[in-house]
C-alpha positions in Angstrom: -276.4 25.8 -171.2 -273.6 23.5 -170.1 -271.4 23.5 -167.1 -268.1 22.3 -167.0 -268.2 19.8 -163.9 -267.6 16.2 -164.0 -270.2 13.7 -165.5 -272.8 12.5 -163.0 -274.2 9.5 -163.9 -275.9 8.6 -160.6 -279.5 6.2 -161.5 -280.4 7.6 -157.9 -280.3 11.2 -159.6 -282.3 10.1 -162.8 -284.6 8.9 -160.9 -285.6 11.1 -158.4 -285.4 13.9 -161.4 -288.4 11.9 -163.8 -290.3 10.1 -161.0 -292.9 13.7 -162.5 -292.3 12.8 -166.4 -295.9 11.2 -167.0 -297.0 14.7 -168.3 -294.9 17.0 -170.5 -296.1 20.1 -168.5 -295.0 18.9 -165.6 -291.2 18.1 -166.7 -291.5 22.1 -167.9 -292.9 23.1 -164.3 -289.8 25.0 -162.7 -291.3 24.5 -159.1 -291.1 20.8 -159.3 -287.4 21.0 -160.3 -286.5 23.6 -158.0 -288.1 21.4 -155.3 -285.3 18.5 -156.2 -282.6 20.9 -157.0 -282.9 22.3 -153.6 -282.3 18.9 -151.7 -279.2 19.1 -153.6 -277.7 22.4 -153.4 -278.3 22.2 -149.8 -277.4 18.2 -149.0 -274.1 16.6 -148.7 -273.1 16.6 -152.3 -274.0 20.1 -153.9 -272.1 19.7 -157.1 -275.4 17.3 -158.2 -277.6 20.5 -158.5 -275.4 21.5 -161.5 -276.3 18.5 -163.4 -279.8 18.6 -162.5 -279.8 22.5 -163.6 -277.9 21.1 -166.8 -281.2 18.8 -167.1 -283.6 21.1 -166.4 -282.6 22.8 -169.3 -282.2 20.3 -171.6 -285.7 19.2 -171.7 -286.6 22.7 -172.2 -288.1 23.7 -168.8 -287.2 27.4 -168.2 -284.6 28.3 -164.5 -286.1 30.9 -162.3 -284.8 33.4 -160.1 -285.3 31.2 -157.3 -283.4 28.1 -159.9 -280.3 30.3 -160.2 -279.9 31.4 -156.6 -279.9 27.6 -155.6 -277.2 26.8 -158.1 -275.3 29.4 -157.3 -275.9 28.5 -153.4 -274.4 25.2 -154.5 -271.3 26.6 -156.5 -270.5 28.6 -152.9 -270.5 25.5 -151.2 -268.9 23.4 -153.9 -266.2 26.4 -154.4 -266.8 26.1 -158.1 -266.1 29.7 -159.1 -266.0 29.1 -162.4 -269.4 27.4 -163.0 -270.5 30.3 -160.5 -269.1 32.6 -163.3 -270.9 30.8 -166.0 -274.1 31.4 -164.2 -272.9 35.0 -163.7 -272.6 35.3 -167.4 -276.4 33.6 -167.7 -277.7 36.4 -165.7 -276.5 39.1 -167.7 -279.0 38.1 -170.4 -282.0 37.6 -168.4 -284.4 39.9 -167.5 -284.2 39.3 -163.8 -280.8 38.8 -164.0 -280.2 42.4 -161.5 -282.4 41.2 -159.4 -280.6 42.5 -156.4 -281.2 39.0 -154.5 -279.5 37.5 -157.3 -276.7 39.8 -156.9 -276.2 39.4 -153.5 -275.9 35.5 -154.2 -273.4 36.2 -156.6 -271.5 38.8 -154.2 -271.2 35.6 -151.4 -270.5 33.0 -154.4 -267.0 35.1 -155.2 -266.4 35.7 -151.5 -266.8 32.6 -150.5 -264.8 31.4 -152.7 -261.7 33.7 -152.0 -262.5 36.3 -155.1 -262.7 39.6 -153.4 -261.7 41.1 -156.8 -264.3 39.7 -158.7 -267.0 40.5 -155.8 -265.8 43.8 -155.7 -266.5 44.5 -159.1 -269.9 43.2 -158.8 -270.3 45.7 -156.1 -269.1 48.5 -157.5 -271.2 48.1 -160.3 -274.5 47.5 -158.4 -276.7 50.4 -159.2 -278.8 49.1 -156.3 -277.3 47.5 -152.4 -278.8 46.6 -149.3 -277.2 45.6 -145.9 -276.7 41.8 -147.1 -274.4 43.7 -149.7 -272.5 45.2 -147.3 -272.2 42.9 -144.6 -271.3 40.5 -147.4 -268.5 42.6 -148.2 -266.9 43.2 -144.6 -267.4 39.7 -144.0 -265.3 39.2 -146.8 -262.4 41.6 -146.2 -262.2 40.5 -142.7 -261.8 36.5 -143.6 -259.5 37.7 -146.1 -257.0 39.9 -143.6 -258.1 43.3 -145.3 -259.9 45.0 -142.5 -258.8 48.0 -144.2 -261.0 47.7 -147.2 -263.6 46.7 -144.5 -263.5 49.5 -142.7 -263.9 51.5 -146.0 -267.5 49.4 -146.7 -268.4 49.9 -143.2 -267.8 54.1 -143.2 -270.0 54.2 -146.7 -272.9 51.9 -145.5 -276.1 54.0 -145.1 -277.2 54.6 -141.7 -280.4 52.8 -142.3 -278.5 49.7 -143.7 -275.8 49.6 -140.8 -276.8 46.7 -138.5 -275.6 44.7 -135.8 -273.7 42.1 -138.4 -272.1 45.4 -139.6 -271.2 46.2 -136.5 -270.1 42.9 -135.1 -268.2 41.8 -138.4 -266.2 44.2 -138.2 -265.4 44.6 -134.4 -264.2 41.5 -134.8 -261.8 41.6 -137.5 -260.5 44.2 -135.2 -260.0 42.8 -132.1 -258.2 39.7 -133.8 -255.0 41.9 -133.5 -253.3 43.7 -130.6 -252.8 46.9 -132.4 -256.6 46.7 -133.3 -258.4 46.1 -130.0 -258.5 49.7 -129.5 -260.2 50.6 -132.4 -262.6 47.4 -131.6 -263.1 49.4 -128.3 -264.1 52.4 -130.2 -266.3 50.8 -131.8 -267.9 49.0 -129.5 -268.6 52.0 -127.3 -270.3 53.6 -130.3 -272.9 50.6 -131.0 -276.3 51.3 -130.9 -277.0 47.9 -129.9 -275.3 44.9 -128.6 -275.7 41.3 -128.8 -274.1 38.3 -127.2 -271.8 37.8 -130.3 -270.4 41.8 -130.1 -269.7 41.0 -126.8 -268.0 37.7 -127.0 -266.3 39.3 -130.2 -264.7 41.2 -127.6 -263.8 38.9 -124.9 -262.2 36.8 -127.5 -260.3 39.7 -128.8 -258.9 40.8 -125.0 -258.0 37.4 -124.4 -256.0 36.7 -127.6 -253.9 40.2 -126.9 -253.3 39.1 -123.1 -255.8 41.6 -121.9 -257.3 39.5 -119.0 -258.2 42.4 -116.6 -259.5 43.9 -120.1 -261.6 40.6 -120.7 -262.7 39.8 -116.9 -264.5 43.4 -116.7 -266.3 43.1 -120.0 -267.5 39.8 -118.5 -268.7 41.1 -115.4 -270.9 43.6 -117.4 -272.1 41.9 -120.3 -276.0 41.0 -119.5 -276.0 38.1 -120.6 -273.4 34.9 -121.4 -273.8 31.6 -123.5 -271.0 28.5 -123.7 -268.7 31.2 -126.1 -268.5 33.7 -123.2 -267.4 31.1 -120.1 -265.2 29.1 -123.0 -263.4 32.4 -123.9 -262.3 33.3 -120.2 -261.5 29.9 -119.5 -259.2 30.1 -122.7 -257.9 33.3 -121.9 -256.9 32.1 -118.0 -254.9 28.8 -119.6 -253.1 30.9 -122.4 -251.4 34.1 -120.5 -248.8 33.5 -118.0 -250.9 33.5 -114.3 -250.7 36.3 -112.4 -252.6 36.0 -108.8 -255.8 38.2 -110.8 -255.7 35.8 -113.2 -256.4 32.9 -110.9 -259.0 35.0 -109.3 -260.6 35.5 -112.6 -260.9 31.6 -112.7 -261.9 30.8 -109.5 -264.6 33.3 -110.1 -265.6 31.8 -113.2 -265.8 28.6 -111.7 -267.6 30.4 -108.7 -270.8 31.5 -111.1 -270.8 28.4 -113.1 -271.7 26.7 -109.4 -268.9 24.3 -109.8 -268.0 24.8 -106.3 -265.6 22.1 -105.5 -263.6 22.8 -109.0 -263.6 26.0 -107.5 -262.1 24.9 -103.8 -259.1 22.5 -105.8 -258.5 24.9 -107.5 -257.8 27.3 -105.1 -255.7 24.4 -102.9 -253.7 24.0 -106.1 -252.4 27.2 -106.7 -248.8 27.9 -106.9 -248.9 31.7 -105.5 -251.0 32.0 -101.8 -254.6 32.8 -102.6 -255.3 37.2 -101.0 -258.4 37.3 -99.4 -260.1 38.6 -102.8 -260.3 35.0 -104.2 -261.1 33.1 -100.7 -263.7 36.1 -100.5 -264.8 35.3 -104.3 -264.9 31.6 -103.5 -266.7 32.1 -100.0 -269.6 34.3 -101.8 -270.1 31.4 -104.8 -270.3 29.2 -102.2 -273.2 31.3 -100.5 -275.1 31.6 -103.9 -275.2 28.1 -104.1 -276.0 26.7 -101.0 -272.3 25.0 -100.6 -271.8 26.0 -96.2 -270.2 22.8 -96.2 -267.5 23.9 -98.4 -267.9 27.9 -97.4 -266.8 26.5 -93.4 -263.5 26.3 -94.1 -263.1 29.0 -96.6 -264.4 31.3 -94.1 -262.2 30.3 -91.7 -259.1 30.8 -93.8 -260.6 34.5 -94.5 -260.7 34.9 -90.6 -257.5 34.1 -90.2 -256.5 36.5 -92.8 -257.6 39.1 -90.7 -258.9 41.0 -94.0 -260.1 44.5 -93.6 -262.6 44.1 -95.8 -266.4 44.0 -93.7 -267.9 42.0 -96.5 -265.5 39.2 -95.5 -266.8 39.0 -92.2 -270.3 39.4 -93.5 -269.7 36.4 -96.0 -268.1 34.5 -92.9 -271.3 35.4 -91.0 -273.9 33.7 -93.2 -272.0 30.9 -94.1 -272.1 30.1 -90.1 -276.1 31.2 -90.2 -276.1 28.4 -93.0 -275.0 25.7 -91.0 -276.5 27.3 -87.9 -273.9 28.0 -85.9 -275.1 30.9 -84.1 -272.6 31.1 -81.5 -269.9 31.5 -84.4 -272.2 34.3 -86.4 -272.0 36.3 -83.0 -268.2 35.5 -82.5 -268.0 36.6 -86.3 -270.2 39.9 -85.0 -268.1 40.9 -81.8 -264.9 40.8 -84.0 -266.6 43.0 -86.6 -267.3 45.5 -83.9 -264.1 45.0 -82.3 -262.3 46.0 -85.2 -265.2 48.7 -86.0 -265.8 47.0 -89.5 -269.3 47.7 -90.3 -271.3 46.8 -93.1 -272.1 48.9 -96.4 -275.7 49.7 -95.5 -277.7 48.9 -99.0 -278.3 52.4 -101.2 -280.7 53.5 -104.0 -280.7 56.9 -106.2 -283.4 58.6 -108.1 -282.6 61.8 -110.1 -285.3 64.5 -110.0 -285.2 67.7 -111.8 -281.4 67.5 -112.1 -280.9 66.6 -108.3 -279.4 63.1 -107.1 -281.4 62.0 -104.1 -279.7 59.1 -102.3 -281.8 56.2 -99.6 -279.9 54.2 -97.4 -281.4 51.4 -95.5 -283.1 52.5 -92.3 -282.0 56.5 -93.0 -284.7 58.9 -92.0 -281.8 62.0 -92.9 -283.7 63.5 -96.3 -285.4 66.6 -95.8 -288.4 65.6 -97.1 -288.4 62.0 -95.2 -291.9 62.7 -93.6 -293.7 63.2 -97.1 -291.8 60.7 -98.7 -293.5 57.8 -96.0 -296.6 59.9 -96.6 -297.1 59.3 -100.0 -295.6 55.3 -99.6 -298.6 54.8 -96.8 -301.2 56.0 -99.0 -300.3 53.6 -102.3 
């Protein structure tokens, strides 16, 4: 078989290709080829693995299942759909050639290379799929601006092969436009599972359609962030026009990132007057991490603010037992009592048999309080 591709006449190729032609059998052995075609299709310069397939042939050794899904790994990153279509052609005469492996290489060869037609007739010809079919699909459709046709893969995918990158692939072909982040949000809701990509799929989505407050809260709950979450809000804060929430979504940003004096500039250089949400959001980062040189004159600023918030004054409070200043924690105190501010005392629930049972700090209220301290004495 020939390929249509331009002549190769690299010495460096003829001879790492015979350096094994002392013995006959070994030119014929398809794992020694494969070996060499593979540093090839997966190197700088794929296009060389089609001459070296070319080769093989020629001298009569036989291609593999694990030969063609290398070449045609190399026409994917090469874009050579044609060749790709010549080895589709191969395939159809081969034994193996339904191997669904096989198929699915050829499915991402015609995607890849912007064929949706031809790897939808693939597909709908495929007697067998698994998820890589599918995914392969909605990937597809999504790059190419039909999440219409994607959604249509995703609703036919059998429950069993429906997985996260069915899930996420799709989200996010969503939420790339503003009148499809609610149907991202729909879906989203209805995951099974979530990773850090559905999540930052999300973010990304909020902040391209403006949605900050949207963005911020998805933020907030998401378990856990990488570089894509913090570079997304950052984005997001720099794109809309700033409204005082937005600079409070930065400065909080900032805040858990523990860049605290990016945090206190940025805050000084704001064109609208900072509430006493972002000096309190500053003042807490600045707890966290140690910072009471920086918290002293944030809390003072929230002082004179005169916020009615108690966890202001509580904030204020231990920045001053930080940089023990005692007298200032009990100044800090008598104002709290003065303006009868007092703190959120800390609360857990349990649910038993159907019945919420709630435990503040220090209550002894519960009916059952005495057997409760019982039982905690004896473990």
């Amino acid at each position: 078989m020939e390929f249509d591709i331009p002549n190769f006449n690299s010495p460096q190729k003829i001879h790492h290709a015979f350096e094994f032609n002392e013995k006959e059998e070994e030119e014929k052995d398809p794992f020694l080829w494969n070996a060499i075609i593979k540093t090839y299709s997966h190197g700088r310069d794929p296009k060389e693995a089609l001459w070296l397939v070319s080769l093989m042939l020629e001298n009569g050794a036989f291609a593999d299942k694990f030969t063609l899904s290398l070449v045609l790994k190399a026409c994917s990153r090469a874009g050579l759909v044609k060749e790709g279509m010549q080895i589709h052609g191969l395939l159809k005469k081969l034994e193996f050639g339904s191997d669904l492996f096989l198929q699915n290489c050829l499915i991402s060869l015609y995607v890849k290379c912007g064929s949706l037609v031809g790897a939808r007739l693939l597909f709908d010809r495929m007697p067998k799929r698994d998820s890589v079919t599918y995914n392969s699909m909605i990937d597809g459709y999504v790059k190419g601006g039909r999440i219409d046709l994607a959604r249509a893969v995703f609703d036919c995918i059998p429950l069993e092969e429906r997985n996260l990158i069915s899930w996420n692939s799709l989200i996010s072909g969503y939420a790339q436009f503003e009148d499809g982040i609610s149907v991202a949000w729909q879906l989203f809701e209805k995951m099974p599972e979530r990773d850090l990509i559905s999540w930052n799929s999300m973010i990304d989505g909020c902040v391209k359609c403006g949605r900050m407050e949207d963005a911020q809260a998805l933020f907030d709950t998401m378990p856990n962030r990488d570089i894509v979450s913090w570079a997304n809000m950052i984005d997001g804060v720099y794109k809309v026009e700033p409204k005082l929430q937005h600079y409070g979504c930065m400065v909080d940003i900032l805040g858990r990132a523990g860049h605290i004096e990016e945090a206190k500039h940025f805050v000084q250089e704001m064109p609208v007057e900072p509430n006493d949400v972002i000096w309190r959001s500053l003042l807490s980062a600045c707890k966290t991490h140690e910072s009471f040189n920086v918290g002293q004159p944030v809390a003072e600023n929230l002082v004179r603010l005169d916020s009615p918030s108690p966890s202001s004054y509580v904030l204020v409070s231990n920045i001053y037992a930080g940089l023990g200043k005692w007298s200032d924690v009990r100044k800090v105190r008598a104002m709290m009592k003065g303006k009868n501010l007092k703190k959120i005392p800390g609360c857990s629930w349990i649910e038993l048999e159907g019945l919420v049972h709630a435990f503040f700090v220090q209550d002894k209220s519960h009916p059952e309080i005495t057997e409760i301290h019982s039982i905690l004495d004896s473990l």
